[in-house]
TORDO-763435 format. One record per residue (C-alpha): x, y, z; residue number from 0. Coordinates in steps of 0.02 Angstrom, whole numbers. Example, Ala and Ser with C-alpha at 12.3 -4.5 7.8 and 13.67 -1.06 7.14 Angstrom:
[pt [615 -225 390] 0],
[pt [684 -53 357] 1],
//
This chain:
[pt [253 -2489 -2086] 0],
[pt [204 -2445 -1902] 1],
[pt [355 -2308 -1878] 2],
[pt [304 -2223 -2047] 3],
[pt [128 -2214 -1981] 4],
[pt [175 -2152 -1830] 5],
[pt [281 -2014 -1899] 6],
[pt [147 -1969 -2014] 7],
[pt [30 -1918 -1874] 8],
[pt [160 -1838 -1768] 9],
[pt [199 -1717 -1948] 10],
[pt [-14 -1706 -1935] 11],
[pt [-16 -1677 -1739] 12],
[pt [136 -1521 -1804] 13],
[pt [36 -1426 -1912] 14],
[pt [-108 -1437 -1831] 15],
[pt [-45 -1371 -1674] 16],
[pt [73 -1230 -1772] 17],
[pt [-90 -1177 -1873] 18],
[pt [-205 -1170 -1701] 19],
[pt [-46 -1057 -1643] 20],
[pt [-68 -942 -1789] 21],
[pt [-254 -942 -1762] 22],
[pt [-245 -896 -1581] 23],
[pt [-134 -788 -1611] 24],
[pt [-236 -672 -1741] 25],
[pt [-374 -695 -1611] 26],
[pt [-301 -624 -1465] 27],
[pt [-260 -477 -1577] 28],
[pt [-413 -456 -1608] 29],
[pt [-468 -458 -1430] 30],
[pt [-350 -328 -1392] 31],
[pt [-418 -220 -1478] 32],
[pt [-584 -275 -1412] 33],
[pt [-547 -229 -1219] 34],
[pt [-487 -73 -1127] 35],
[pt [-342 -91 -1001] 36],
[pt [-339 26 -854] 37],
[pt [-177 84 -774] 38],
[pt [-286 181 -634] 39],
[pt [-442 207 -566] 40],
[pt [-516 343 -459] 41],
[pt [-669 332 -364] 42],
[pt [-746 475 -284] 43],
[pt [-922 525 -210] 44],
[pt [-1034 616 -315] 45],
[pt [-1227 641 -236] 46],
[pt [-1282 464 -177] 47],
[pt [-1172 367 -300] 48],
[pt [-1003 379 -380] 49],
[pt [-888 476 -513] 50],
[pt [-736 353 -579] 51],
[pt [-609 395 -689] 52],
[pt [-525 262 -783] 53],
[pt [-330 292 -880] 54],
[pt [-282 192 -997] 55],
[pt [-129 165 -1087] 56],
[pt [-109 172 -1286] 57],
[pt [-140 -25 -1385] 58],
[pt [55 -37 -1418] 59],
[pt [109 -26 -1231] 60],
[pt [-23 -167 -1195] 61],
[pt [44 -258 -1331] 62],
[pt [218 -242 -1299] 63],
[pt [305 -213 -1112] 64],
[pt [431 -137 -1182] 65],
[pt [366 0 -1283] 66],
[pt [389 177 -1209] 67],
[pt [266 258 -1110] 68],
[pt [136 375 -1193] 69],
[pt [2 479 -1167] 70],
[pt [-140 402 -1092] 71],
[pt [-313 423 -1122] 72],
[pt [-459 455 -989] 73],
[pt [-630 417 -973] 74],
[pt [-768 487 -831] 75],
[pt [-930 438 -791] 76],
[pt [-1039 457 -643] 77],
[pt [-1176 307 -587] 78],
[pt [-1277 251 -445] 79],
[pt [-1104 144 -415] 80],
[pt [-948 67 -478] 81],
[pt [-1030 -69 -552] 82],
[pt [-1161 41 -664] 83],
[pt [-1005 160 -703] 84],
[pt [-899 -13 -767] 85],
[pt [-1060 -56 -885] 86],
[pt [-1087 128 -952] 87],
[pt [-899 152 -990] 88],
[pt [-926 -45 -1078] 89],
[pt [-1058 6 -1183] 90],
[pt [-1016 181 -1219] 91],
[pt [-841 136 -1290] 92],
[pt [-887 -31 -1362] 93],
[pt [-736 -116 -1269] 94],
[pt [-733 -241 -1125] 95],
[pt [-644 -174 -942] 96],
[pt [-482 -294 -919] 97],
[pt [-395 -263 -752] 98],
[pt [-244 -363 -781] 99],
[pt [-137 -198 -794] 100],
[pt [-213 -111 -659] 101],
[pt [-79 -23 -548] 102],
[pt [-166 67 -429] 103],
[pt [-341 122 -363] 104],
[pt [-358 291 -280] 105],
[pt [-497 321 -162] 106],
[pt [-577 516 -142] 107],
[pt [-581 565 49] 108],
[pt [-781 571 57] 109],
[pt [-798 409 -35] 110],
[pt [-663 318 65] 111],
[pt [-768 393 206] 112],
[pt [-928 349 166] 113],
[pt [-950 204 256] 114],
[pt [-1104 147 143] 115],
[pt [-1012 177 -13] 116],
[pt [-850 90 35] 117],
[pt [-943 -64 88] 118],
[pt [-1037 -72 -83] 119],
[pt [-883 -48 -202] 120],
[pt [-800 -186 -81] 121],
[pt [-925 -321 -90] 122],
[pt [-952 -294 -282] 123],
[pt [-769 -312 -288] 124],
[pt [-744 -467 -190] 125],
[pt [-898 -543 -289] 126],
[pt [-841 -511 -464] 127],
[pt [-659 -554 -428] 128],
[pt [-606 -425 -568] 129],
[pt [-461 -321 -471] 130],
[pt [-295 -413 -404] 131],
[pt [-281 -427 -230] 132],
[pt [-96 -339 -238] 133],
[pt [-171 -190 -327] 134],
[pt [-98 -36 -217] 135],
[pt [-222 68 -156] 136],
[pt [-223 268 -87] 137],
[pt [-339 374 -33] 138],
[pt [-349 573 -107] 139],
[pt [-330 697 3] 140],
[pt [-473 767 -86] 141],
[pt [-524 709 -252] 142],
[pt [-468 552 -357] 143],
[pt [-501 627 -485] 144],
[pt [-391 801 -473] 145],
[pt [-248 663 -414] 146],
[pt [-256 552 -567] 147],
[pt [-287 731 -685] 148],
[pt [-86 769 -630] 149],
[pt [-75 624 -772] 150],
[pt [-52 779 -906] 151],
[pt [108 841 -809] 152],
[pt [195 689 -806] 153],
[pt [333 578 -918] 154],
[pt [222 412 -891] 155],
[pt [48 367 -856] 156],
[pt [2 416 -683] 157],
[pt [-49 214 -612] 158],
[pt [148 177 -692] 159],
[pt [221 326 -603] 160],
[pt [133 285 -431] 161],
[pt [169 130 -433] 162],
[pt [367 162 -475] 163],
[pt [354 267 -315] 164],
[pt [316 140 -228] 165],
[pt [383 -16 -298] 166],
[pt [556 60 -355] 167],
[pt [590 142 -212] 168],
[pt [740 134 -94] 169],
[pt [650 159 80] 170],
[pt [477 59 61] 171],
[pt [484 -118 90] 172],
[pt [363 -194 -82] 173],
[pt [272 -331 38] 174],
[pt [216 -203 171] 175],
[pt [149 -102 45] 176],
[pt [-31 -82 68] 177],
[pt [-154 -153 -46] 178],
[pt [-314 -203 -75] 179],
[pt [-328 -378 -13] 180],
[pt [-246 -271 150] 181],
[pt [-413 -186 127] 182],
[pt [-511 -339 77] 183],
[pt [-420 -415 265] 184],
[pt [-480 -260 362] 185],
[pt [-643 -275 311] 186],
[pt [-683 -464 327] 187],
[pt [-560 -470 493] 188],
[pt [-633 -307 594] 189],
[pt [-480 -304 695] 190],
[pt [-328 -224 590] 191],
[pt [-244 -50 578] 192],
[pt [-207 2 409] 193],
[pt [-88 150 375] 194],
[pt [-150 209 180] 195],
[pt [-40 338 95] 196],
[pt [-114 498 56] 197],
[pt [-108 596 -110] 198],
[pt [-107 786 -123] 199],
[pt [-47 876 -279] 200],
[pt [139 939 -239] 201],
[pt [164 1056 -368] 202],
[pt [97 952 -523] 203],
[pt [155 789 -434] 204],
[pt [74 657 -340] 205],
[pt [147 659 -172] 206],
[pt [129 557 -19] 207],
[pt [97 689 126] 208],
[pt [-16 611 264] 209],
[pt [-66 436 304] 210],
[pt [-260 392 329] 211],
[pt [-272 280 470] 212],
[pt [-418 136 493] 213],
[pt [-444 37 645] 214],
[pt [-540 -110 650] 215],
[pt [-615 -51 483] 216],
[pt [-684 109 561] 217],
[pt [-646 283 505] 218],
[pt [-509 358 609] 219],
[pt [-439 497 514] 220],
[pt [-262 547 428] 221],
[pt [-116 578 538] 222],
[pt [25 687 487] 223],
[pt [167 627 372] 224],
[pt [307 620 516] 225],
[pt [182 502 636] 226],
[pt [136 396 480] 227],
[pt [311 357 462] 228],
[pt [334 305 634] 229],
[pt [178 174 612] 230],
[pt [263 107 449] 231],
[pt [423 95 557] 232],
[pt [323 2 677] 233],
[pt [256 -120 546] 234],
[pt [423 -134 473] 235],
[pt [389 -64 332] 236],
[pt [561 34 287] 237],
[pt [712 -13 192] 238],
[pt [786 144 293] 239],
[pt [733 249 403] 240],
[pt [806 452 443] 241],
[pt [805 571 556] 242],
[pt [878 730 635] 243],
[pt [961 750 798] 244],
[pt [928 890 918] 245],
[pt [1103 951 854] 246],
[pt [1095 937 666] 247],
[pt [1172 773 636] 248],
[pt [1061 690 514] 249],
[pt [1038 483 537] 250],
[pt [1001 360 417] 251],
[pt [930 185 484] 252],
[pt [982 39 362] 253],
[pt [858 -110 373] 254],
[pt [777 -40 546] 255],
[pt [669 -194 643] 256],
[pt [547 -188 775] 257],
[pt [546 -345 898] 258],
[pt [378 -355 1017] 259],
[pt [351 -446 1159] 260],
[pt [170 -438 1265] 261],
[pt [175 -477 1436] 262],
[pt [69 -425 1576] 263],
[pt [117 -276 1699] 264],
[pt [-2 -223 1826] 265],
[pt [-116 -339 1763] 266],
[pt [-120 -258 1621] 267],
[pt [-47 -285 1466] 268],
[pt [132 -209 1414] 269],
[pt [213 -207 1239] 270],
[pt [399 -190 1229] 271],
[pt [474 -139 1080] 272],
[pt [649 -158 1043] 273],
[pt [699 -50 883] 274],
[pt [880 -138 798] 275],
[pt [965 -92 640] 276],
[pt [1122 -6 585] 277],
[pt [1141 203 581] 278],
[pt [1253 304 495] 279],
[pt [1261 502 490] 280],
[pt [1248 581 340] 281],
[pt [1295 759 333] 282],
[pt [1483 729 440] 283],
[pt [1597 587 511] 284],
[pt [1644 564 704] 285],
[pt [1801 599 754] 286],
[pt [1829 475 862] 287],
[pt [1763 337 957] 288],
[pt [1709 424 1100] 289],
[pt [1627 533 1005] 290],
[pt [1535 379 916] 291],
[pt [1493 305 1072] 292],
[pt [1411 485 1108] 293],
[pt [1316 508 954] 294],
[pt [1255 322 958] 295],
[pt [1199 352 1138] 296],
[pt [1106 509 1067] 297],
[pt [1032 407 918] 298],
[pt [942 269 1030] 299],
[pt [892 407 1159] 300],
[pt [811 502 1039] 301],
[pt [716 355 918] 302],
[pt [641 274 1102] 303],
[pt [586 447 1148] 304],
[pt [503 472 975] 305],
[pt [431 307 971] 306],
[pt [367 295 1145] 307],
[pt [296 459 1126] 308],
[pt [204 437 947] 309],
[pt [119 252 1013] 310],
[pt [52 364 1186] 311],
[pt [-34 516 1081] 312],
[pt [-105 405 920] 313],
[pt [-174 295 1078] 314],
[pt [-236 453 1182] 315],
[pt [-306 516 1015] 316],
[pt [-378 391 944] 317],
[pt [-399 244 1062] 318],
[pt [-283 154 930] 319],
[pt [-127 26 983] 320],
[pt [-2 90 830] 321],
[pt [82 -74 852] 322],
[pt [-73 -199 795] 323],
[pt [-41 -301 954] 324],
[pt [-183 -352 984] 325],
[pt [-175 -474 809] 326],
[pt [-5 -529 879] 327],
[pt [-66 -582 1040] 328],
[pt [-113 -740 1004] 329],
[pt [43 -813 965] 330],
[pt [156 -714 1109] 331],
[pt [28 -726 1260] 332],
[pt [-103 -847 1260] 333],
[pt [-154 -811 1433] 334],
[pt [-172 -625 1415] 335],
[pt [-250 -658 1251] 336],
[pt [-411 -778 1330] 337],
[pt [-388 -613 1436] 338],
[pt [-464 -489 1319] 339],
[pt [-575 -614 1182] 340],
[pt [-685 -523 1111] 341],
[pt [-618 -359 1205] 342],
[pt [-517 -261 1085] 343],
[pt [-568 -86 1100] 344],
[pt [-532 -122 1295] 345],
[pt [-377 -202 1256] 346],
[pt [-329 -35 1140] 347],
[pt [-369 79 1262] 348],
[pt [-260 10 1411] 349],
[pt [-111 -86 1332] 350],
[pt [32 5 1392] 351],
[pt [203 21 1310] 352],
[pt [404 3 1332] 353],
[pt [518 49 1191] 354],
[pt [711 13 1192] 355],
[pt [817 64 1039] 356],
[pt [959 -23 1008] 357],
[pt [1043 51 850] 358],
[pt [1233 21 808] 359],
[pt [1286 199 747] 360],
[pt [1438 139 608] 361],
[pt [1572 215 501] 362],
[pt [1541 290 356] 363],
[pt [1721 292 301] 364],
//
């Protein structure tokens, strides 16, 4: 008598769990089509407030991962700030703003400027919780807007194809890629260097071809695409790394590391970097192993000299230590860090450097 009872209200418990399945079900359809997804978002300065363009993919590719990508559709609206643009887009379209597919946000050079503007979209931001802290972020080299328009010229929606650039690629390194909680860091901290890509239109293309550089959350400025790739080199950042030789002989880096150690040196304080990883050239093979010796030799002459050289003129430029030390120093040099408490910008402007490469030039064969 008890078991049939039992299995009675376990076949009860059954259908009442598939039938809440089936109900769910038909209401998250319905809430699909209730809330807009955005694959991108631009954010540029317009007067005292804001123009933001949202893309969006189509229902099905929401709906299913798999389905191909489409055309996208776009929507622009200009507010006070981000916040007024979110609730105009909300009530003009009827739809709720979901960010769970949101790729990437790209920032227009005078908004990312602004410091007043910047601070505003950041604090709403943290508040409301809405945008995933790994959402990669960029800055236009002009507009947001004009970057995300290349949309029309491409096989896939532009936040997809930006962030296959960066995800899917064979040189970038996915957790050094910069994002906003690298942002929401900067700000809070006040003692970071962040290296942001830069977006121009190459030819109907998004392109990476500068790096904006913020120190300690202030403005600094962009810095050309050959020095930007020495700071991500520095912040080991590449999956490989290439360069020329003064003789033609083009190098590839597999897997290049930077080692630091801070010490003190004049009584001031000294950051050796020691660069390690494995080369091989790409356009010919050595003949011999003299001559590999040679070209080795050449290799770690030349990548000291270049980075040496690059940390000396971003620091005479910009007052800026490329390497980030100072947020090191605590756990290599405790004495030289009581040192300079509360002293960064001192610190920045004196720390001195010493770079050793020691790349293994191999076979290709």
């Amino acid at each position: 008598m008890t078991e049939r009872s039992n299995g009675t209200k376990k076949g009860i418990l059954l259908i009442l769990l598939l039938l809440f399945s089936i109900c769910s079900s038909g209401c998250n359809t319905r809430e699909l089509e209730e809330r807009s997804f955005p694959l991108a978002i631009g954010i540029d300065k317009a007067g005292k407030g804001c123009m933001v363009d949202f893309y969006f993919p189509s229902l099905k590719e929401v709906a299913d991962e798999n389905a191909k990508p489409s055309e996208t559709e776009s929507f622009r609206v200009a507010a006070d700030s981000y916040y007024e643009a979110w609730k105009t887009y909300e009530a003009d379209s009827d739809s709720s703003l979901d960010y769970n597919h949101l790729k990437v946000l790209v920032f227009g050079m005078d908004f990312f400027e602004d410091e007043r503007c910047l601070k505003e979209f950041l604090e709403f931001s943290i508040n409301q919780e809405n945008f995933a802290r790994n959402t990669l972020i960029f800055v236009a080299s002009d507009r947001a807007g004009e970057i995300l328009a290349l949309n029309e010229k491409l096989d896939m929606p532009v936040g997809t194809f930006l962030e296959r650039v960066m995800t899917n690629s064979e040189v970038y390194k996915e957790k050094k890629l910069i994002t906003l909680g690298d942002l929401y860091n900067a700000y809070y901290n006040k003692s970071e260097v962040l290296l942001i890509p830069v977006l121009s239109d190459n030819g109907g293309i998004p392109a990476i071809t500068e790096y904006y550089l913020r120190k300690d959350f202030k403005t600094v400025g962009t810095m050309d695409q050959a020095t930007g790739a020495i700071g991500m080199l520095l912040n080991n950042a590449w999956k490989e790394f290439s360069v020329t030789l003064e003789h033609g002989e083009m190098i590839r880096i597999d897997h290049p590391v930077c080692e630091f150690e801070i010490t003190k040196e004049d009584n001031l304080p000294l950051v050796t970097v020691k660069l390690k990883g494995e080369a091989r050239i790409l356009n010919r093979n050595f003949r011999d192993e003299k001559e590999r010796i040679d070209l080795e030799k050449a290799v770690n002459k030349e990548m000291t000299q270049l980075l040496l050289d690059t940390l000396n003129g971003v620091q005479e430029d910009s007052k800026t230590d490329l390497t980030g030390s100072y947020e090191k120093l605590g756990g290599y040099n405790r004495s030289l860090y009581r040192s300079y408490v509360d002293k960064k910008e001192i610190y920045d402007a004196c720390v001195d450097y010493s770079v050793e490469s020691m790349i293994t030039l191999v076979d290709t064969k």
